[in-house]
N, C-alpha and C positions, 0 to 999 in steps of 0.2 A: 504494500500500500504506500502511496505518495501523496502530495500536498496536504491536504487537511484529512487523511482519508476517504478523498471521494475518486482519486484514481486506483482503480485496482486492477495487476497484471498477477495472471494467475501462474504460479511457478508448479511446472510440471518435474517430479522426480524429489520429492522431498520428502526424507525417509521420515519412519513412525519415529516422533521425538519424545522419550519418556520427559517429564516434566512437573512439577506442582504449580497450582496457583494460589495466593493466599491472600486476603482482603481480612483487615482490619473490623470494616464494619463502619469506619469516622468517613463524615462527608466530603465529598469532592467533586461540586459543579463543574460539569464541560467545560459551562460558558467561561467560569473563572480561571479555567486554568487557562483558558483559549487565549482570553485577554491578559495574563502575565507572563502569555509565551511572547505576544506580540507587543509586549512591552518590552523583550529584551533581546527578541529574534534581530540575525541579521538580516541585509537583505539576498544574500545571498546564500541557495538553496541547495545538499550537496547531490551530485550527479547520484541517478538511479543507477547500481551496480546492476550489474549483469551477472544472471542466476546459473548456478551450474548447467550444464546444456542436457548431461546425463542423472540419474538414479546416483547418488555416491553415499558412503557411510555414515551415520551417525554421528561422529569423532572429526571427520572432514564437514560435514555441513555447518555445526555449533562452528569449528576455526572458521569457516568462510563468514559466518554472520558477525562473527567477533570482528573479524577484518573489514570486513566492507559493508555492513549498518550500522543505524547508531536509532536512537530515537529521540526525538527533538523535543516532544513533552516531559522526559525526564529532568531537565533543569527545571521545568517553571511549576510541573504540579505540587513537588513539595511545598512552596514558598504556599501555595490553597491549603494543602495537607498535608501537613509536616510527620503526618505518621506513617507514608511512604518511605520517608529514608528509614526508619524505624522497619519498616516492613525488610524494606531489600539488606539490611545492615542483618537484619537477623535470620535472611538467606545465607548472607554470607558467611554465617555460622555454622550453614550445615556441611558435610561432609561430600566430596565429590560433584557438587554444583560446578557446570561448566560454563554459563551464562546466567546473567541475573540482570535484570527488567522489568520495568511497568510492563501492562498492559492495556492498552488503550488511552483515555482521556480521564478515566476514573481511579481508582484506588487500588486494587488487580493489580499485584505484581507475580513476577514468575521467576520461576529455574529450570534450566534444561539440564536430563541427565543422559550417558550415556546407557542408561537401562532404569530398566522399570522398578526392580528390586533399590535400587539406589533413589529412585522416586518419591517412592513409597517408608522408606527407613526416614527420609530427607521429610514427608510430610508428618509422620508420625512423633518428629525432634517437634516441627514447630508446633503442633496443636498439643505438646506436653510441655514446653514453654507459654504457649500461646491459649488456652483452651476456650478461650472467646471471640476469638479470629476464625474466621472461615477457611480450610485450609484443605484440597483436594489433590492427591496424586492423579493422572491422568497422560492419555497421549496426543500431543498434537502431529501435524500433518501428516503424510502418508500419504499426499494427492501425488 
């Protein structure tokens, strides 16, 4: 996805990415974060990478995303909901997280693992730190 999320190019060959998501529960308006993105945004927007062309590994796809995305909401939602960093800080605690990010415009942040069983130990840490936070192992893509 590009610009505000309304362009969307569908990447073909993206393997099953073991993952958690976990949300706090504390508020975080779109519009607010919209507006202290574009209070601090440049004007310039960085180039759309270019997607693997084939199917490739788990371990290779997480390095490509590391390298060559970023997400642009990440500086300004905190500044709306400061329990984001709080959120992704205590991703950062778990064990074998290879990627750690928001998700979206809201409060949703994530860790990608390379398997499910590391997922799932990784969701099971934060909801026995956390047991008020929403907090699900799960797999993304596989399109």
């Amino acid at each position: 996805m590009s610009g505000e999320g309304e362009v969307y190019e569908p990447m073909l060959g993206i393997p099953r990415l073991p993952a958690v998501l976990v949300n706090s529960g504390a508020a975080c308006p779109t519009g607010s974060v919209f507006s202290a993105y574009d209070d601090t945004a440049t004007s310039t927007v960085p180039d759309h990478p270019q997607p693997p062309l084939k199917r490739i590994l788990v371990e290779s796809f997480i390095d490509w995303l590391k390298e060559n995305t970023i997400y642009s909401l990440q500086t300004a939602a905190p500044r709306i909901s400061p329990s984001i960093n709080h959120i992704l800080k205590t991703l950062e605690t778990v064990p074998d997280a290879r990627l750690i990010r928001m998700s979206g415009s809201g409060e949703t942040c994530y860790a990608l693992f390379e398997g499910i069983a590391q997922a799932e130990h990784a969701a099971n840490l934060v909801c026995s730190m956390h047991p008020d936070w929403w907090v699900r192992a799960t797999i993304l893509g596989g399109g």
